[in-house]
N, C-alpha and C positions, 0 to 999 in steps of 0.2 A: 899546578893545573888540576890535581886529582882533586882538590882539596875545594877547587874553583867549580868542579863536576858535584863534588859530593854536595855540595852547595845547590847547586840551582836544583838537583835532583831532589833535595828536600824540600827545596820551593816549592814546585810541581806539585809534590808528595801532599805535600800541605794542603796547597790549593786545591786539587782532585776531594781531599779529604775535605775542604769545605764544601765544593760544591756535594758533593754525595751528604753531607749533613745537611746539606739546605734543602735536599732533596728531598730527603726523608721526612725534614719537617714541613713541606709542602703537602709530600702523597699523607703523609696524618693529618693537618688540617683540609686536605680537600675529603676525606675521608669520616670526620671524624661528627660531620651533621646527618641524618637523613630523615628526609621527608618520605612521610607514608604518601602510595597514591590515592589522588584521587578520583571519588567515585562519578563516572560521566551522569549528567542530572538533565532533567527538562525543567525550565521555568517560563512562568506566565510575564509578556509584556508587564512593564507599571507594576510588577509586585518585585519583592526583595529577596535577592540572593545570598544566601548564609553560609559559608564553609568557615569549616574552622579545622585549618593542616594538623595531623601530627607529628609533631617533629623530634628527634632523641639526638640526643648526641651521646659521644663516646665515655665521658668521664660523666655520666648522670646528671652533670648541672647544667640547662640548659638558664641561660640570661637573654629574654628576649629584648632587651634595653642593649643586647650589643650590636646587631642585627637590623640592617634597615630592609623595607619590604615593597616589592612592586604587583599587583595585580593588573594585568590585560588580558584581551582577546580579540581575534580578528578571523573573519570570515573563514572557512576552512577551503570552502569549493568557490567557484563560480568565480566571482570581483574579487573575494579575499586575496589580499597581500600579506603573508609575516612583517611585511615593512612597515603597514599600514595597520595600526594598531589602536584600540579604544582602552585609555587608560583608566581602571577602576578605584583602586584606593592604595593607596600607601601604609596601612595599617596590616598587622600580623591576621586578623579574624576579617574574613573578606562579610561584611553585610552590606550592602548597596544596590538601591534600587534601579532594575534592569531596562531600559531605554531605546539598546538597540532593537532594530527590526527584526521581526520576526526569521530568523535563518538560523544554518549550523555553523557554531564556534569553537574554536581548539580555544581553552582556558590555558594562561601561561603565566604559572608563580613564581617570583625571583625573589631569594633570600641572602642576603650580600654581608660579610661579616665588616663590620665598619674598621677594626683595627686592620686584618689583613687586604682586606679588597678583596678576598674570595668569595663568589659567589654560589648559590647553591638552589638548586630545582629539581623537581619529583623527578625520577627517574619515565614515568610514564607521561605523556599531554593528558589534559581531561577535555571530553567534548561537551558545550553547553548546548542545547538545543534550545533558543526558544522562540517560543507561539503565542498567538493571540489568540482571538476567538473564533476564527476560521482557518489558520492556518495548517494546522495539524490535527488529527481525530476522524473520528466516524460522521456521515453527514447521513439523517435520515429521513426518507422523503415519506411522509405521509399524508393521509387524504385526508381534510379537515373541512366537511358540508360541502365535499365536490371539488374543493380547491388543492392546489397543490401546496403541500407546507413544509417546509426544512428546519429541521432540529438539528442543531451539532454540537456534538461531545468532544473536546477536545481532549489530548493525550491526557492532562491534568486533573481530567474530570468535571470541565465547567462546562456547562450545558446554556446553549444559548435560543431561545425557542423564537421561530415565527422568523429565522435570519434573515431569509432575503425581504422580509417585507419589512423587518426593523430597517433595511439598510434604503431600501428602494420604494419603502409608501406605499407598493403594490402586492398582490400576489402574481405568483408566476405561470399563474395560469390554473384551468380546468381539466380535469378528470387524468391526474398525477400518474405515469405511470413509471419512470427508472429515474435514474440520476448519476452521471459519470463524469470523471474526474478523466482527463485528457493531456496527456502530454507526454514529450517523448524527447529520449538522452539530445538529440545531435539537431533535432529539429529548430529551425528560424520560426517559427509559428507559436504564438501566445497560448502559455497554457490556459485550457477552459473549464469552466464546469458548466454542464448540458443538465438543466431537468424539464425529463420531458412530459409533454402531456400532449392527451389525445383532446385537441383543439384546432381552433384554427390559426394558432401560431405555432406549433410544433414543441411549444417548449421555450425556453432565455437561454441564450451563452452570458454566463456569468466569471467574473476573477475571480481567482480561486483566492484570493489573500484575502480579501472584501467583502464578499458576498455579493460587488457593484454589479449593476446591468451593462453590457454590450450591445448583445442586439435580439431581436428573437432567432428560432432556427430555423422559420422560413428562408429569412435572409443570408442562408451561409451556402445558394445553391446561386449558380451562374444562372440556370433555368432552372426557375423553382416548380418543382413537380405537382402536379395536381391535389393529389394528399397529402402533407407534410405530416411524417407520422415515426419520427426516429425508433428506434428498437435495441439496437444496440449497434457498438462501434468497435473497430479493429485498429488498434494501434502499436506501436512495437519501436523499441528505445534505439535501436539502429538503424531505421531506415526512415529515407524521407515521401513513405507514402502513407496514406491514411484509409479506411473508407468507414462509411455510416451504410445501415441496415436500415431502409425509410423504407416499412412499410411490405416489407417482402423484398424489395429491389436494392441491389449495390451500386454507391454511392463513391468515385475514389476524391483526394484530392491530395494534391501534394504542398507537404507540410515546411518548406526547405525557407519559402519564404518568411519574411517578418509578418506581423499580425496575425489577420483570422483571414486565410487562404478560402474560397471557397470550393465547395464539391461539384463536380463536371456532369457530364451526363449518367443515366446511369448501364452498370456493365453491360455490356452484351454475352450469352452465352446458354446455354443450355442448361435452363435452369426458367424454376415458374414463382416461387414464392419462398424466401430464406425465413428459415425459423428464426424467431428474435432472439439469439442467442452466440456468445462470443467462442469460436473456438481458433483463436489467431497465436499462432507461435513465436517462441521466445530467440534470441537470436543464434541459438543451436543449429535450427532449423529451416526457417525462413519459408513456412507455408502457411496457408491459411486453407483452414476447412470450414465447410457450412453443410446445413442439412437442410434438404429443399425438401419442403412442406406438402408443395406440390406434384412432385413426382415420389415423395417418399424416400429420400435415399441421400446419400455419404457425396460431397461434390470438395473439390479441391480448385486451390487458384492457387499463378504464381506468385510468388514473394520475395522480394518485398513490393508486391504490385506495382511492379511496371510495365506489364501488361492487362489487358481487359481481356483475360480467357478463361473459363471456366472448363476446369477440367475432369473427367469422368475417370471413377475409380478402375483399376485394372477388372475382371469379372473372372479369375482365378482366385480369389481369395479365400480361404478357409476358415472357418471357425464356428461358432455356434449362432451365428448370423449371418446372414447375407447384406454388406453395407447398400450395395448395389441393388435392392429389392427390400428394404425394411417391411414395408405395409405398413406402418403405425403414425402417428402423430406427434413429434417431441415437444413436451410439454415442460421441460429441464433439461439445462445440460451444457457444456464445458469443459476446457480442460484444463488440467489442476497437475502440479509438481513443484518444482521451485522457479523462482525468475529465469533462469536459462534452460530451463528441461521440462518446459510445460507439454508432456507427450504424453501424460494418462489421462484419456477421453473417459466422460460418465455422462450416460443421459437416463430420461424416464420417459418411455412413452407409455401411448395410449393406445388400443387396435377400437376396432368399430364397434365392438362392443363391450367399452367400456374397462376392460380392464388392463393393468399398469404391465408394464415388463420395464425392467434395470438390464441395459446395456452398459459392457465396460469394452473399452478400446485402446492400444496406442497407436501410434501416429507417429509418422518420420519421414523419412527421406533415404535413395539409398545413392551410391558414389555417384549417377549421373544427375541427381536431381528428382528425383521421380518420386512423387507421393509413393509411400508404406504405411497400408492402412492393414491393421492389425486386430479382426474381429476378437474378443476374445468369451466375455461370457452374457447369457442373458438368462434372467431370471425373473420369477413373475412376482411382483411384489400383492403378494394374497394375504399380508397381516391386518391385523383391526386397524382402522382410522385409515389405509392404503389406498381405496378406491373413491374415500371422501378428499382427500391429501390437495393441495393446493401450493403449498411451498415445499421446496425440495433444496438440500445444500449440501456440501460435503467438503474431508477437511484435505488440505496437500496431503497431510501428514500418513493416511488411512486410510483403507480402500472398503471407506464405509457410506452409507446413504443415509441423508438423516432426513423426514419429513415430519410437518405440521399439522397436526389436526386435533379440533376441540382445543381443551388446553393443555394439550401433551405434543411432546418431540419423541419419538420413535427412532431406533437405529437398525440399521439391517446393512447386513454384509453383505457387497458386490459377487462374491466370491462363489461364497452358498447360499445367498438368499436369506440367513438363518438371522431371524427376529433374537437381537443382541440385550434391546434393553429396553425401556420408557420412561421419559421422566416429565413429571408434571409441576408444570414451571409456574402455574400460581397465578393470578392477577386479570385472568380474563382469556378469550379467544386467541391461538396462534394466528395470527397475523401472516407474517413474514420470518422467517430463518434466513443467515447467510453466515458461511464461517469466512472471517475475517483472512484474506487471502495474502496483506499487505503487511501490516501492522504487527498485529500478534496472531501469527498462526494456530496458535492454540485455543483461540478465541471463537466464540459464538454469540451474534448479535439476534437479539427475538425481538421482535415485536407483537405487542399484545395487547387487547383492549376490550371492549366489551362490545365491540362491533356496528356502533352509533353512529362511529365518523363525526361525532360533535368533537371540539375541541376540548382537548385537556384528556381526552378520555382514553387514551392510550399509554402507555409507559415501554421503556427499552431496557431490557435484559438481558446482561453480558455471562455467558456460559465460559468454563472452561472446556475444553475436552480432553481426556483421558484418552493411552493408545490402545483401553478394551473396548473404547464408543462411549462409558459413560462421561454424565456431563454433572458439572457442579457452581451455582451461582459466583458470580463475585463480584458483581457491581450490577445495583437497580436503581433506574432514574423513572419516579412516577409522576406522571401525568402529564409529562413534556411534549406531546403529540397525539396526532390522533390515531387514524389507522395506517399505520406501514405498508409501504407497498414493495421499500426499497430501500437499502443501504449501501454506502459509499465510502472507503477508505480512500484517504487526502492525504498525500506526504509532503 
């Protein structure tokens, strides 16, 4: 019997002892390939996609004839499935011309060793973005002989001039003045693009993938108001309400539906004429402010607007202003920080005679809800080219002021007032400034031209900015437009 035991017990012994060899030769070949990652890339519909892995293996001899290979990728967000997959080639060097539509892709390489059946994949996914020629980029509205005209840059650098009239036979209208990009996280409502002009159509709602016509932006009002004169829009990626700025007056409408929902009457409240300009918050916060033109002063609503009340700031506030009594005119202004903490207010006004002051603010809310409005500095902006100044922009990143005039960009600090830098950007009159709030923050878009408003005769000039204010070229597209009134980042 012992002899029966010493027996099976060396069985076992054995058997233990294979499996732990086979083990071993398992964890070294699953171990013994690796794939460098890859780098996430953007490419153009209809053009081709080039990667080529680096792969090592353990013993220096790598044999790609042992090895068979799979490239896919499938939507990341939205309709995308992992299940649901768009197979690209079969070959170790992925080149193949790209087909799908325009959206974001998780890229997924499988490298399968044909003797073992082990397979093998980057440690990291790669994401592929790609775009056509409206899909993704800066969209720039300029005035070409009175007419409104869109130029767009897309992320890759191809520039498509005159879009929506390539797309629609038409232009979109007379005397061009913004141009926004509309849409939000959780919303049933079709994303849009608005440019607007001061006519008697208000402007086109246009698809943002296309550049197609929908409808003009008279038609997006239940009762359409006398003037139709858009200004700017308030919208915000958590909640399902909306409203438009036509004209001085707020406009709501709620977004929850499918299509193009239309805007209701407009708000009632204490309030005479809202400056065209957006100061709506990120979902931190859930307030929207405005500056009424007509009374001069800081007004607040609730948010996510579900109600029609306009509300008046506290009149204990402290600071180096009074929001509740400004006196001046804001002729810029917004608030700027990152997508969830847009709570640093900056504006530029004007007083009655003519000269500029830079207000800086934040903005919050405190545990019951209640607008915090936070005067903090005001300073008079008295440097060369200040009191000529016409465009005004500033970066998340900075708590600096940068304006337009002649053909220089100027920087001045919120803080001290104190003239930082100038730089002269070349190619004609400043135009329009806006630093790019979406895309690359570090980015500054100019427009500039020689002030004709003929076609061709403007050009777009992408700035970097440094965190001392200055600024340095790194991309210029000439002659693609005419005069700037306006730019648009499209995600």
């Amino acid at each position: 019997m012992k002899r029966i035991y010493c027996l099976l017990g060396f069985i076992v012994c054995a058997f233990y002892a294979c499996l732990e060899d086979k083990g071993n030769d398992v964890y070294r070949e699953l171990n013994d390939v690796t794939i460098e990652r890859m780098k996430d890339t953007t490419v153009e519909q209809f053009t081709h996609l080039q990667i080529t892995p680096e792969i090592a293996v353990s013993d220096g001899d790598f044999n790609p004839e042992n090895y068979t290979y799979l490239w896919h990728m499938y939507i990341t967000y939205g309709s995308g499935n992992p299940t649901k997959s768009d197979t690209l080639s079969f070959e170790k060097d992925l080149d193949v011309e790209v087909t799908s539509i325009p959206e974001e892709y998780t890229l997924v390489f499988e490298m399968t060793d044909k003797k073992t059946g082990i397979q093998y994949v980057p440690d990291r996914l790669t994401q592929v973005t790609v775009v056509n020629s409206y899909s993704k980029g800066m969209m720039a509205l300029s005035n070409v002989n009175g007419e409104a005209n869109v130029t767009f840059v897309n992320v890759v650098g191809s520039v498509v001039e005159d879009a929506y009239q390539k797309v629609n036979g038409e232009v979109a209208g007379k005397k061009p003045t913004g141009v926004r990009y509309i849409t939000s996280m959780i919303a049933g409502a079709e994303k849009m693009v608005v440019i607007m002009t001061d006519d008697e159509r208000g402007g086109v709602v246009v698809k943002p993938l296309d550049m197609s016509y929908v409808m003009d932006f008279k038609d997006m009002f239940y009762f359409q108001p006398e003037i139709v004169k858009p200004q700017s829009f308030g919208t915000h990626s958590v909640t399902l309400y909306e409203y438009v700025n036509n004209n001085g007056l707020l406009y709501r409408r709620e977004n929850r539906a499918n299509g193009y929902p239309k805007y209701g009457v407009a708000v009632k409240g204490d309030y005479e004429k809202i400056a065209p300009f957006d100061f709506f918050f990120s979902m931190v916060n859930y307030r929207a402010y405005f500056y009424d033109q007509g009374k001069e002063r800081f007004i607040s609503m609730k948010c996510p607007l579900q109600w029609d009340e306009i509300i008046t700031l506290p009149d204990d506030l402290t600071g180096e202003f009074n929001p509740n009594s400004v006196g001046m005119q804001m002729v810029w202004g917004g608030l700027f920080g990152n997508e969830y903490s847009m709570s640093s207010g900056r504006a530029v006004m004007v007083d009655d005679s003519g000269e500029h002051y830079m207000l800086s603010f934040e903005v919050g809310k405190d545990k019951d809800g209640n607008p915090q409005f936070s005067p903090k500095k005001k300073r008079q902006l008295s440097h060369p080219g200040g009191k000529e100044a016409h465009t005004f922009t500033t970066s998340q990143k900075a708590n600096f002021l940068y304006y337009g005039y002649a053909g220089k960009i100027a920087c001045v600090s919120f803080d001290t007032g104190n003239l930082l830098m100038e730089y002269e950007v070349g190619g004609g009159n400043v135009d329009y400034i806006e630093c790019d709030q979406v895309g690359n923050t570090n980015q500054m878009w100019v427009g500039v031209s020689d002030g004709s408003g003929a076609k061709n005769s403007g050009s777009i000039v992408v700035l970097e900015m440094s965190t001392d204010g200055s600024l340095k070229e790194v991309a210029r597209y000439k002659n693609v437009c005419g005069k700037v009134v306006d730019f648009e980042y499209k995600k």
